[in-house]
GUKERO-654471 format. One record per atom (N, C-alpha, C): residue in three letters; x, y, z. Coordinates in steps of 0.2 Angstrom, whole numbers, plus 5000, padded with zeros to 4 digits. Atoms other than C-alpha are relative to their C-alpha. Layout:
// residues N
ALAXYZ...
END
This chain:
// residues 515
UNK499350025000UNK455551195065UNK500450035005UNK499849974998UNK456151325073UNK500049985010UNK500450014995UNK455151285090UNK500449935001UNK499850064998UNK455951105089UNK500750015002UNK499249994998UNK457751175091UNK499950015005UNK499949974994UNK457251275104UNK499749965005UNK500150074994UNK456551105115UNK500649985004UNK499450024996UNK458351055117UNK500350015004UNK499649984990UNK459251055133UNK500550044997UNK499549955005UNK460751095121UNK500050034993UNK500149975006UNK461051195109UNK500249964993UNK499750055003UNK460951105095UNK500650014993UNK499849955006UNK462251225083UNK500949995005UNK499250034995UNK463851175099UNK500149984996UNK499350055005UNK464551035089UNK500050044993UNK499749985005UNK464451125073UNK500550065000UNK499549934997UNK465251305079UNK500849975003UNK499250034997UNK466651195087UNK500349964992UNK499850035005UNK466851095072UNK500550064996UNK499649945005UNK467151265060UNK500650005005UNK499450014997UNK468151285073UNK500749994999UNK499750035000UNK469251185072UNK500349964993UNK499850005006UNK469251155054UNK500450094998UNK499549944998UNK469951345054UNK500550025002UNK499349984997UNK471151335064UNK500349934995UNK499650045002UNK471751175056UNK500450024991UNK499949995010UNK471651245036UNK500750035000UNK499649975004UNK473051365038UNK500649944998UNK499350085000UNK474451195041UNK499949984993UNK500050035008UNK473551125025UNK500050044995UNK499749965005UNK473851285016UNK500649994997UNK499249985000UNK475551285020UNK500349934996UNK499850065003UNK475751105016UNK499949994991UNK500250005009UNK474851104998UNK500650064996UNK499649945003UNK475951274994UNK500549974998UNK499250015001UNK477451204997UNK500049914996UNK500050045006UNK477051014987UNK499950024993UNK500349965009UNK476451114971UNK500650045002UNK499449955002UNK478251234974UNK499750044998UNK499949935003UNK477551384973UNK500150055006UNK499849964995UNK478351434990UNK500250074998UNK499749955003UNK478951624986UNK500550015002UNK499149994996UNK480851674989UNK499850065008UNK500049964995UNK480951735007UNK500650055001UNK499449955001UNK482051925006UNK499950045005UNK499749934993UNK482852035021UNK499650034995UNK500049935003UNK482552175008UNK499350004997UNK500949975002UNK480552235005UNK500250044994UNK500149985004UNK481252334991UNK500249974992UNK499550055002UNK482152184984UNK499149964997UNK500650045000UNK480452074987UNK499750034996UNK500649985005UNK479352214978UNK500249994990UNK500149995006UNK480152244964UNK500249934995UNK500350064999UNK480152054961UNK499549974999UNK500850004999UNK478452044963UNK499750034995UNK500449945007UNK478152174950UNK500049944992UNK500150025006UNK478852064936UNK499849935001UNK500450065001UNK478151904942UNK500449954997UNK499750055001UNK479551804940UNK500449955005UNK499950044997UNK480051634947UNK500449954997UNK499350055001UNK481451494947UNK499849945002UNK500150034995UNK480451354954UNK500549945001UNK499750054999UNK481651214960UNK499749955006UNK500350034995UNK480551094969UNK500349925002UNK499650064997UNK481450944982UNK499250005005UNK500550004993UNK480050984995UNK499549944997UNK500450064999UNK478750844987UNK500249944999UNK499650075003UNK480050714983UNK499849955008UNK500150024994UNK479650665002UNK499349955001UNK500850025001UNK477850644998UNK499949944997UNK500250065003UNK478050534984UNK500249954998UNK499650074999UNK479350424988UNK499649955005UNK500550054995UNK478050365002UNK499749984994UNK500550015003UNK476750364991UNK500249934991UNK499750035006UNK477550254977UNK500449935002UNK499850044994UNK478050144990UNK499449955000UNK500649994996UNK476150124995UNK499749954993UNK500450055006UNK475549974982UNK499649945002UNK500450054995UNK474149874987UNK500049944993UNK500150065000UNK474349684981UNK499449984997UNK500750025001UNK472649624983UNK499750025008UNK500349994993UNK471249624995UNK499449945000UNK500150075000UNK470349475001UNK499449995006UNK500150024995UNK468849415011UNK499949955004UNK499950074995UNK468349265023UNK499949954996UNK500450055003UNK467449175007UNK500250024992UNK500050015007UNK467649174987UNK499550074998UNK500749985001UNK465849274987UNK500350075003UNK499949914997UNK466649424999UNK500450024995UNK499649965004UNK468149444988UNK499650014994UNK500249995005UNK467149444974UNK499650075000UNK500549934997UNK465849584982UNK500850045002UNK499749964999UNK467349674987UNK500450034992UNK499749975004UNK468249674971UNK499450044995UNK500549925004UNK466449744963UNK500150065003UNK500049954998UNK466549874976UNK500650044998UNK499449935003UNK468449924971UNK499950014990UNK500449985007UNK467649914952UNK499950054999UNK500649925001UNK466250044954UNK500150065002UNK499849934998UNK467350154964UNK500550034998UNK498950005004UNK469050134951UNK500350025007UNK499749994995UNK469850124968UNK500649984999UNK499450015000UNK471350074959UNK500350084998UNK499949925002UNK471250284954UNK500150035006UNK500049974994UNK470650324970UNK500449995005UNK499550014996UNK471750254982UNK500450035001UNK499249975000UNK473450314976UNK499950055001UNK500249944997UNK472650484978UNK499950025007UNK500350004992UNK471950454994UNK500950005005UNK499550004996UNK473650394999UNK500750045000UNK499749975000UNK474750534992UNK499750065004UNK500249944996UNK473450684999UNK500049995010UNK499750044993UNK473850585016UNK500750055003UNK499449964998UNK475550625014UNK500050084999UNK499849945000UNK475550775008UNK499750055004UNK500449964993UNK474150855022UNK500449975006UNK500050054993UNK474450705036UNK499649995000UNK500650035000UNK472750675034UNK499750004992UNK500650025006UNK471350605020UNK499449995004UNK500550074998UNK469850545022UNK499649984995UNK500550045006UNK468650425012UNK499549995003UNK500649994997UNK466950455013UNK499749914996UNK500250065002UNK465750275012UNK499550035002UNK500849975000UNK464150335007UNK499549944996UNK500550035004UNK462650195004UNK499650034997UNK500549975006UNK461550224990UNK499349935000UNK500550055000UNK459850144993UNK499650004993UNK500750005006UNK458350104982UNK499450025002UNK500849974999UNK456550144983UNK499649965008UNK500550054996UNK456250004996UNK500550005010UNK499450004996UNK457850075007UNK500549955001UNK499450065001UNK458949935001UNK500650024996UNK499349995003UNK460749954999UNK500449974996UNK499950035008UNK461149934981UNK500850004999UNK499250015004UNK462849984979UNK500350065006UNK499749964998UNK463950094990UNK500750054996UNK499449955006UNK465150264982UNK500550025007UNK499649984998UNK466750284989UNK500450044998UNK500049945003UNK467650444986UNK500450045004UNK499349964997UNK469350564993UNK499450075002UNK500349934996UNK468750705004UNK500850055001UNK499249954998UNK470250855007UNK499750015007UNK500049974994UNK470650885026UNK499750075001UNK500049944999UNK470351075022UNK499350024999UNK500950004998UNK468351045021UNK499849955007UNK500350044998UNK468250895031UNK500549985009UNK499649994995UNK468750865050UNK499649945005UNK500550064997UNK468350715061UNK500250025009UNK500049984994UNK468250775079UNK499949935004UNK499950084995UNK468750635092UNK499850025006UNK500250004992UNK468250605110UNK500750025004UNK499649984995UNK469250695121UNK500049945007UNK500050084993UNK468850525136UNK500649974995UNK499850075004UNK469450405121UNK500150034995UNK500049985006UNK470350485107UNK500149964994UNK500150055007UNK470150315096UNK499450034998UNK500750015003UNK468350355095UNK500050074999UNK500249945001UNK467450475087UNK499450035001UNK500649984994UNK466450595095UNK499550034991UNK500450005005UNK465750655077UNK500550034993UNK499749985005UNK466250725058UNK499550064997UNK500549965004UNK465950885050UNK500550004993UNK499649975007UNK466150935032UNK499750064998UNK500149935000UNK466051125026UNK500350014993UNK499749945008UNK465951195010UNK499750054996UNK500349955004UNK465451324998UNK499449964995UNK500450015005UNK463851324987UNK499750064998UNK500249985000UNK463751434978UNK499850095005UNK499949974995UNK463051614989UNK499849975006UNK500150024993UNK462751475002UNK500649975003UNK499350054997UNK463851395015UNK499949925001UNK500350064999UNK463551205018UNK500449955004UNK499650044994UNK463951095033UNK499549945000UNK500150074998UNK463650905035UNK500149995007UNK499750044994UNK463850835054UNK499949925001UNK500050075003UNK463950635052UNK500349975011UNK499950024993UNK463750555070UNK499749914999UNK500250055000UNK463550365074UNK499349984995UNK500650035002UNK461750345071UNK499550074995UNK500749955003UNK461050515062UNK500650044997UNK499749975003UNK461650625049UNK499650095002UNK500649925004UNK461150835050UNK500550044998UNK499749945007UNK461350975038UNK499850045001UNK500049944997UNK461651135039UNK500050054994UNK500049945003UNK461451295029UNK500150085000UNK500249934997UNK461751495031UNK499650024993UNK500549965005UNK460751625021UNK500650034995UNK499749965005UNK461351715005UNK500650045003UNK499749954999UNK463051775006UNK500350015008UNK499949974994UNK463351765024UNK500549945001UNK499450024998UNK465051725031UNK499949935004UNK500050054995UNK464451595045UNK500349995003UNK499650004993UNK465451645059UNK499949985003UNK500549984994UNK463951675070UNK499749945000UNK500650055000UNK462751525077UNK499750034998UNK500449965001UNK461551635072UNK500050024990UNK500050025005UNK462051625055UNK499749934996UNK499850075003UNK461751435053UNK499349985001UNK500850014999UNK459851375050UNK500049895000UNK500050085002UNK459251165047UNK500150014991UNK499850005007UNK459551135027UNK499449934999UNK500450075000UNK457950995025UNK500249984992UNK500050055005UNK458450845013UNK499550014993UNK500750005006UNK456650855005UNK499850095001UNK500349914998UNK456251055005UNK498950005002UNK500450014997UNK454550975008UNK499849965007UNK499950054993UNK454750875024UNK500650055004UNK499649994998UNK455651015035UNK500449975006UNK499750054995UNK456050895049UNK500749944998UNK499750065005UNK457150795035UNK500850034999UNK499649984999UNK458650905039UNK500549955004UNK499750044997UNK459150765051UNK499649945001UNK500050065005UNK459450595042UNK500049955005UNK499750044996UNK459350465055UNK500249934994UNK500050065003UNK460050285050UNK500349955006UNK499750034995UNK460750125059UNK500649974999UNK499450005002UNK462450135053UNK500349955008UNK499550014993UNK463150135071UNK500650025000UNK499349945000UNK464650235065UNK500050054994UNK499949945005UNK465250375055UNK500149974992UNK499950045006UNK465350335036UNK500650054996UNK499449975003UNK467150445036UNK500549965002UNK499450054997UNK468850345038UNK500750044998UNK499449974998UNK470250445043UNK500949964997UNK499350005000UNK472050415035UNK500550055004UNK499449934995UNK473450495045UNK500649985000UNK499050064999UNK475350475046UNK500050035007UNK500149984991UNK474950515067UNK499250005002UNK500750014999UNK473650505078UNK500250075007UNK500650025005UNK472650605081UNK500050014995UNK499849985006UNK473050685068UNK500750024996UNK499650005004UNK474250675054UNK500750075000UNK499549935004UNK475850795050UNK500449994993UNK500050015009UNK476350815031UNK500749955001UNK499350045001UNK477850685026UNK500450054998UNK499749945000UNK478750845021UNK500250075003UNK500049924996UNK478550965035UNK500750025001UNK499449984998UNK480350945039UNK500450044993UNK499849985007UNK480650995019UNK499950075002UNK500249955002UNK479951155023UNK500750095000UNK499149984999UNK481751255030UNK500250004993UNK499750005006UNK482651175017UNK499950044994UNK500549985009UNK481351215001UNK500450085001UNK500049924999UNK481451395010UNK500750034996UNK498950005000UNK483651395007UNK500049994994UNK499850015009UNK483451324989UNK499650034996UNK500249955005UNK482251434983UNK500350075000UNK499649945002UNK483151584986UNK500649994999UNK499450005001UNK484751534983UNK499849974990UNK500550005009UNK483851464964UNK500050074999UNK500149945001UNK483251634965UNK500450054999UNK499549965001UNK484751724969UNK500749984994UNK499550035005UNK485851614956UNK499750034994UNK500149995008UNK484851644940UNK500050085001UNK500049915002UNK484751844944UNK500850004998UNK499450005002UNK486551804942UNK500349984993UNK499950025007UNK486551724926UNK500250064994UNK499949945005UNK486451894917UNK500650034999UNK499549994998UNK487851944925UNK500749954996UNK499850095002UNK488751774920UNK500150024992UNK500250005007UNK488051804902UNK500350074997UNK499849945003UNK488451994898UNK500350045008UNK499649984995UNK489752044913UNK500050084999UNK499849945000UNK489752224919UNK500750024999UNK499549965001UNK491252344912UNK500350055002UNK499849945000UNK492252464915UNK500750024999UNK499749965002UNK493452594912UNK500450035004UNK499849944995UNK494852674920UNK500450054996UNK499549925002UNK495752864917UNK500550025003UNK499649974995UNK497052934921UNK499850065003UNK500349974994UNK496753074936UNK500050084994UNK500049905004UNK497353234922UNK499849994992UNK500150035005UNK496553124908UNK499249995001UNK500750035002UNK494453114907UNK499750044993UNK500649985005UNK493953184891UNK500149934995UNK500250065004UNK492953064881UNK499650004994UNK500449975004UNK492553174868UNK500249964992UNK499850045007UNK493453054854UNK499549944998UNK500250085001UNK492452904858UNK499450004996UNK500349995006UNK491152874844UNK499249985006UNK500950034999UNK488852864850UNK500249915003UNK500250084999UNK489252664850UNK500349985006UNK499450024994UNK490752654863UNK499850015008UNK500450014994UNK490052594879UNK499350045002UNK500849985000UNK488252654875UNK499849985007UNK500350024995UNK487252644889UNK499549944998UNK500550075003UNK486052544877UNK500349944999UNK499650045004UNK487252434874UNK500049964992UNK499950005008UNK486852404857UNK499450054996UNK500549935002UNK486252574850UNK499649994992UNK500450015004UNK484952574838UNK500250024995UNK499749985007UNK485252564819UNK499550064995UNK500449945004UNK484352684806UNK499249985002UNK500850035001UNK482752574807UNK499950005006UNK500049994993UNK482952584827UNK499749925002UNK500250114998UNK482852364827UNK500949985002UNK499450054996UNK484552334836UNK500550044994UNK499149995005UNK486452354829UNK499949984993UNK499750015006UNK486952364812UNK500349954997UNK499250045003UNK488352264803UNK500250044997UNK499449965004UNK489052414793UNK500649995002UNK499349975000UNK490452414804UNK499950085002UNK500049924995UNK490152614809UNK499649995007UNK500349974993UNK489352584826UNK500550025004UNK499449994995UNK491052574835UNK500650024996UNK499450005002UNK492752624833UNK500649965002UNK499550064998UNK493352464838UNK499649964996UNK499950065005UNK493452334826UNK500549954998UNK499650074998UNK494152174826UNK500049974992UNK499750035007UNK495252094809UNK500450025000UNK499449995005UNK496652084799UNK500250064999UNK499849975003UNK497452224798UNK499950085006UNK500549964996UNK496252334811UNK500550005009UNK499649994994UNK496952434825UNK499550015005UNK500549964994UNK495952464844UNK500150045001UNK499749974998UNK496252614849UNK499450035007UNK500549984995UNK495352684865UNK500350075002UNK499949944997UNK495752874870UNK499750035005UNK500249964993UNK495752964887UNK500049925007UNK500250054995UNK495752784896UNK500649965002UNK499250074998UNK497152684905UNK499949945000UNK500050105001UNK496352514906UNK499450015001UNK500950025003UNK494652424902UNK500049935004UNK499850064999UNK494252264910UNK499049985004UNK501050005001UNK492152204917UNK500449935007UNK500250014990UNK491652134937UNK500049914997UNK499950065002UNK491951944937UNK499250005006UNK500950014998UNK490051864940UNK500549955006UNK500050074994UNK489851754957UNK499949934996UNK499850075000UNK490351574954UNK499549975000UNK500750054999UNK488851454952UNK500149965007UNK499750034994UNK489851354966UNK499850025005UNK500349974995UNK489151484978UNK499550005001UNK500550004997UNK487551464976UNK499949925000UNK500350085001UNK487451264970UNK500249965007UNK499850024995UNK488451204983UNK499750005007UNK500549994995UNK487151244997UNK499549994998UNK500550055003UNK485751194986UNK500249935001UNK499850094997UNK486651004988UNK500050015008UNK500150024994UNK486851025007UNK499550005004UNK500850004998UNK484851065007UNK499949955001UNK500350065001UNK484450925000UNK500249955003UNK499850024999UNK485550855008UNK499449975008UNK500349984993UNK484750905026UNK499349984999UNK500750015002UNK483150875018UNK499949935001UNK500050075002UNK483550685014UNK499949985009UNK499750024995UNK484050665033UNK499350015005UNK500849994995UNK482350765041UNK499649945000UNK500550035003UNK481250675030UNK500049944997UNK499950075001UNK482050515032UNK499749964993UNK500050025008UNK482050475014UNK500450004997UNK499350025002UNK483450415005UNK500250064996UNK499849935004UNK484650554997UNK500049984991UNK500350045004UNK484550434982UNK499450034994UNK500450015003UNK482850464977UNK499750075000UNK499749955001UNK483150644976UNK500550034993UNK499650005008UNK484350624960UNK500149924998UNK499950065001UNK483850464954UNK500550014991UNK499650015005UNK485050524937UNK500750005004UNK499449995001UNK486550544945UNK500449925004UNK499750095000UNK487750374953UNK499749995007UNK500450024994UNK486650264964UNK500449945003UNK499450074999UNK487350144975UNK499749974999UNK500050075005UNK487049974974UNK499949955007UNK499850074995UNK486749804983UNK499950045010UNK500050004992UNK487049825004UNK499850075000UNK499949934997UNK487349995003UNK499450055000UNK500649965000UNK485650054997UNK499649965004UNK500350034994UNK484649925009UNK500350035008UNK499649984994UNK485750015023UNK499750075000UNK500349905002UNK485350215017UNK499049975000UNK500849995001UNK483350145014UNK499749955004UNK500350024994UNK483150065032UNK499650025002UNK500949954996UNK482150205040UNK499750004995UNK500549985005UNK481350245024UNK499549945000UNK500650085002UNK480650055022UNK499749995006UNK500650014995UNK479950055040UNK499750065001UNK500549965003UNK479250215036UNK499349984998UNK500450015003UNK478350145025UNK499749945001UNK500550075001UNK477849985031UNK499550035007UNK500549984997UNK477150105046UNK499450004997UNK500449975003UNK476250185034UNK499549934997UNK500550064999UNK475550005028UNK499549985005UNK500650024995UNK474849965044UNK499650055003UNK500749954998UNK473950125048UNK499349994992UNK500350005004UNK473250145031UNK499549934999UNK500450084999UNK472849945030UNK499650015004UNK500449994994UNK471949985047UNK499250034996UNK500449945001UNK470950115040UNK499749994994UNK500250055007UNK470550025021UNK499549985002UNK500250034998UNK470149895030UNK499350015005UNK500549974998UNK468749985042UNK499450024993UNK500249975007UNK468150085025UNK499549944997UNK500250075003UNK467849905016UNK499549955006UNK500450044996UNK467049835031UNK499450015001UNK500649954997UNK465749965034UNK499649994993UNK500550005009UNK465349945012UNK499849935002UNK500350085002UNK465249745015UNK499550005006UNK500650004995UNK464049765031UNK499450034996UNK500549965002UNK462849905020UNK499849954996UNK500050065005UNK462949775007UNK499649935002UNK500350064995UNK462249625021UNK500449944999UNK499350054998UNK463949535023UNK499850005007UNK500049994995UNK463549485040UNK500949985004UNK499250024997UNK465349475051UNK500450004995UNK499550005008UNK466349525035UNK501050005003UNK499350014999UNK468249485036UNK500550044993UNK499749985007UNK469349595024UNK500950015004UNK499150025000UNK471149565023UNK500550054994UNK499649975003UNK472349695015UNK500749974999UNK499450035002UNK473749625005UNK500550064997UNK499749955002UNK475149745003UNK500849994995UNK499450025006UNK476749744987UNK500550015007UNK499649984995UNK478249734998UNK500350055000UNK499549925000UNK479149905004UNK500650004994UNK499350015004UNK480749824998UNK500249914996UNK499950095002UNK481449664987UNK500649995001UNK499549994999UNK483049624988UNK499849974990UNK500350025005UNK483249594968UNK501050004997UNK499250015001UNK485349584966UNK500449965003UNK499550084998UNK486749464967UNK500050005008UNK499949984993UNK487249544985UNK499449985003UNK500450014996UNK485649534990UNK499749915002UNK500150075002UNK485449344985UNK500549965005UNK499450034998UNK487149284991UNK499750015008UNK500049984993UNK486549375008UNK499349935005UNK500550064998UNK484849255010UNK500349944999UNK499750075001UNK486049115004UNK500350005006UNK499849994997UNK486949155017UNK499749965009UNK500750024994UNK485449155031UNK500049945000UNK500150075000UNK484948995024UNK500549945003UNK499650064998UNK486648895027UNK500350025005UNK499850014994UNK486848975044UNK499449985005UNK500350044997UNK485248885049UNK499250065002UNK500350005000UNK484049015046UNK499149984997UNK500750055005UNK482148945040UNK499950024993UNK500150015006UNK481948935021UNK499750085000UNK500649955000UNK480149045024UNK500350075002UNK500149934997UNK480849175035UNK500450034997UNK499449955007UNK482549215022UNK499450024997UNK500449965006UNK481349235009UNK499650065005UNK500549945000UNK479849345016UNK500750075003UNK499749954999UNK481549445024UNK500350064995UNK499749975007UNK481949475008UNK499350034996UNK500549965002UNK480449555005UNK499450004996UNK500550045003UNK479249424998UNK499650005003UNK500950024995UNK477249395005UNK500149935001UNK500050074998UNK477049265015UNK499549944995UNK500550045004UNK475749195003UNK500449954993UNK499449985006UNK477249234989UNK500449935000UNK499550054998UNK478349114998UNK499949945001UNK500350054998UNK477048995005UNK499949954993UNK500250015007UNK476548974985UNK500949954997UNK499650025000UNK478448934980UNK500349945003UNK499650054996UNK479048834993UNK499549945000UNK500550075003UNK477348714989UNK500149934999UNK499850095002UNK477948514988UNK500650014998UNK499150005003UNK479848554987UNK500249995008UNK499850014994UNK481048494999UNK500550025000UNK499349964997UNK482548535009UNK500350024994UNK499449995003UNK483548504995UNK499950054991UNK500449975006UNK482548574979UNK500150095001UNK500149934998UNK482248734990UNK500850045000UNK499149944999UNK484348774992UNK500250004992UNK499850005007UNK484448724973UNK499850064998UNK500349945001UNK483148874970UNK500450035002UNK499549944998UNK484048984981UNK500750024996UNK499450005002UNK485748944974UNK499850014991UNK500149975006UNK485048964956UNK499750085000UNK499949945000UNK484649134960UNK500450055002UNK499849974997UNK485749174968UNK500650024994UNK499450015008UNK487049124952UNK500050054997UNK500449965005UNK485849214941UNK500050085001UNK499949924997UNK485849384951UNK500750014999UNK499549995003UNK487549344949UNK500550034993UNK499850005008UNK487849334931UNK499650034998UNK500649955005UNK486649464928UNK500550075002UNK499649964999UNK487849574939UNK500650034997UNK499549985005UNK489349534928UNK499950014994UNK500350005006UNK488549534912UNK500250094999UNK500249955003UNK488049684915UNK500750075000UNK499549975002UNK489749764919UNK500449984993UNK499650025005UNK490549674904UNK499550034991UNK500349955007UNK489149774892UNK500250065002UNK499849944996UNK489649934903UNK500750004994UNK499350015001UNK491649894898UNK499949994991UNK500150025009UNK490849854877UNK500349945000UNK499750085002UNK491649664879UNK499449984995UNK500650025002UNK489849624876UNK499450054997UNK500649915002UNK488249744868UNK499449945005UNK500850024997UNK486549734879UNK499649954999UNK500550065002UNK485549634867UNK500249945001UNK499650084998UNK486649494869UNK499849995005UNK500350014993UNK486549514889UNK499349984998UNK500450004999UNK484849534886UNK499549924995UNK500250065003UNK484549364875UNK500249945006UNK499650044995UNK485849284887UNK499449985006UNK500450054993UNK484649284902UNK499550004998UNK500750055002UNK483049254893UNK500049955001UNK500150085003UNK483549104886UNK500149985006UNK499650044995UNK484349064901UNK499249965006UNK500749994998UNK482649114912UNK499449954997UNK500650045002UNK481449024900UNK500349915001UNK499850065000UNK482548864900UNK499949975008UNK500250014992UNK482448884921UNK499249985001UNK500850025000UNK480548884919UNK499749944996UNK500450075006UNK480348744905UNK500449945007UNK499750054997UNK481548634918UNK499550025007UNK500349994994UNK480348694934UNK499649964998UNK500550005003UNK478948654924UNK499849945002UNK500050085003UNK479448474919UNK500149975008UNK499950014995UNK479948454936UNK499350005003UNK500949984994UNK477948504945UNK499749924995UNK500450065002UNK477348384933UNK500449915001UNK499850095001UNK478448214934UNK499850005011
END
């Protein structure tokens, strides 16, 4: 075995030693990224002695804004359907999203995207005894094991893929190239810095030549998601500043709560007046509440102090001119700059401020389609990388499978709908300035197929009737709903009102397709 490595021109441990490479250098960014979506960024402090004793009791204030960035995309990211050239593909396709619950998978694939900038999905065929490909497993890889090294001529293509993980006291590397798969292992315990660490790993411990797997794939069976090329950056990198300002200011607020809650005291004397031999054990203890006989906290006899409060009861304080306790800092000074984070945060990570406090008052109508502009071509970027990238995935399972020329079509929910009076009146609008039927609605954030389906054996005048019927309706939904806000009306009424009114729209549609 050994003796066949040593034939090669090249060394044949290059590609893998640049690989770790390069996974090393890449992991600490996705440390940093995974830290800061889980919020367990720690408060960064001038003061070391501040920071330690801190650290001693292990306590935390998490206030986490930093993954709202992540999963406002990712919540966006709703795949419709997916479609091939014939009846017979989509049906093989929907077994393949079956067997892989890729309705589980996906949404994961497409939040660890955002939250690294990279995923990938491994498509691995699963033969039989005759090396026929029975079924295909697809399945989320993390950036922080897995790295797909591109051709530096042509950075579309890929020059090869490694994956790197623990097993155990072994280390274990995959290289996944066009046409051959090799495997890699170090010995017991060892770091695998060195080439010299890294030996073959054979498939069949009896076959040691079976270390490298060829096959006739023709490409890599790993498919890179990214929000960039080549490589992704987290949807919340710009988050990271921010998060750093609202955790320590969280931090530095709640140390103030105690302050806030039991205010420091104190005492003044006059200059030819400090004895303080009258005052009784209880009066401004340093314990603040000095232990009773049982030694479990204050009494209620009444004897711990010689201040006591009632009917009839005098204070008396001897040796002291005035009493009075340190006014706490303001919440206003630390909350206040907590909102201008978030604020700053919304703006980096172009992501509406909105979806950040969705309890508190949201706009409405024009004004939120105006604030979640960039956001929505965000995410319809996002559509068309990840569509891109699916749709490869899917294409490589239906060829393993013996789809010859497989056509797969990714259907995606729209970014945005318009689903309000304003927004209704606005398409009414388009239409009667002579915009097309088709292109108001799909602007309005319907699928073409959505709209093609609707507008089906309806003419000019049917289709403005539609329009203008929903348009009413988003109306009368709008005022309704203020007029239950105001108690004219109670909800369930509103919400009987447009039932009936809805199913009376659908039974007259109905009657309508049919005559």
């Amino acid at each position: 075995m050994e003796a066949a490595l040593d034939d090669e021109a090249i060394d044949p441990r290059a590609d893998l030693m640049y690989g770790i490479g390069e996974l090393q250098a890449a992991r600490k960014g996705y440390d940093i990224a995974e830290t800061y979506y889980d919020g367990k960024v720690p408060e960064v402090f001038t003061s070391v002695r501040l920071r330690r004793a801190l650290a001693a009791h292990n306590i935390d204030f998490d206030l986490n804004f930093a993954k709202t960035p992540v999963d406002a995309v990712t919540d966006r990211l709703e795949i419709a359907g997916i479609t091939g050239a014939n009846d017979d593909e989509t049906a093989l396709i929907s077994r393949i999203w079956q067997d892989n619950q890729l309705d589980l998978e996906m949404p994961d694939v497409f939040r660890r995207a955002g939250e690294f900038g990279d995923a990938y999905l491994m498509v691995l065929p699963v033969e039989d005894e005759d090396g026929k490909t029975v079924r295909v497993e697809m399945f989320y890889n993390s950036p922080q094991t897995v790295r797909v090294i591109y051709d530096e001529e042509n950075p579309r293509r890929k020059a090869y893929t490694i994956k790197k993980w623990c097993d155990g006291p072994y280390i274990r590397a995959e290289l996944y190239y066009d046409g051959r798969t090799e495997r890699w292992t170090t010995g017991k315990n060892s770091k695998g810095d060195k080439p010299a660490d890294w030996n073959p790993w054979p498939a069949d411990p009896e076959d040691p030549e079976s270390w490298e797997i060829d096959n006739d794939w023709g490409e890599q069976p790993v498919y890179h998601f990214r929000t960039d090329r080549p490589y992704g950056t987290p949807e919340h990198y710009g988050a990271y500043g921010p998060q750093n300002a609202i955790t320590k200011l969280q931090s530095t607020h709640m140390g103030t709560v105690d302050y806030q809650g039991f205010p420091q005291r104190y005492a003044l004397t006059e200059t030819a007046s400090t004895d303080t031999s009258d005052l009784e054990p209880g009066d401004f203890d340093d314990g603040d509440w000095p232990p009773n006989e049982a030694g479990a906290g204050p009494s209620d006899s009444g004897d711990d102090s010689s201040l006591k409060a009632g009917p009839g009861e005098m204070m008396l304080l001897r040796g002291f001119k005035s009493v009075g306790q340190f006014d706490a800092a303001q919440p206003g000074v630390f909350l206040d700059p907590i909102t201008f984070n978030v604020r700053a945060m919304a703006v980096i990570c172009t992501t509406p401020l909105h979806l950040f406090d969705p309890s508190g008052e949201q706009p409405s109508g024009q004004s939120v389609r105006a604030q979640d502009a960039p956001f929505t071509k965000k995410v319809g970027n996002r559509q068309l990388s990840y569509g891109a990238t699916l749709r490869e995935a899917l294409t490589f399972a239906l060829r393993r499978l013996g789809v010859v020329d497989p056509v797969v079509t990714i259907h995606w929910k729209p970014a945005e709908t318009i689903d309000d009076a304003e927004g209704w009146q606005t398409v009414q609008a388009k239409i009667a300035a002579g915009v097309p039927r088709r292109q108001a609605l799909m602007e309005a954030g319907y699928r073409a197929e959505q709209v093609d389906a609707w507008l089906a054996g309806a003419d000019d005048a049917e289709l403005q009737r539609r329009v203008d019927v929903l348009a009413s309706l988003a109306d009368s939904a709008q005022k309704l709903g203020a007029a239950a806000a105001l108690g004219v009306i109670t909800s369930e009424q509103v919400t009987g009102l447009l039932s009936g009114t809805i199913d009376d729209l659908e039974a007259l549609a109905q009657a309508q397709e049919e005559h």
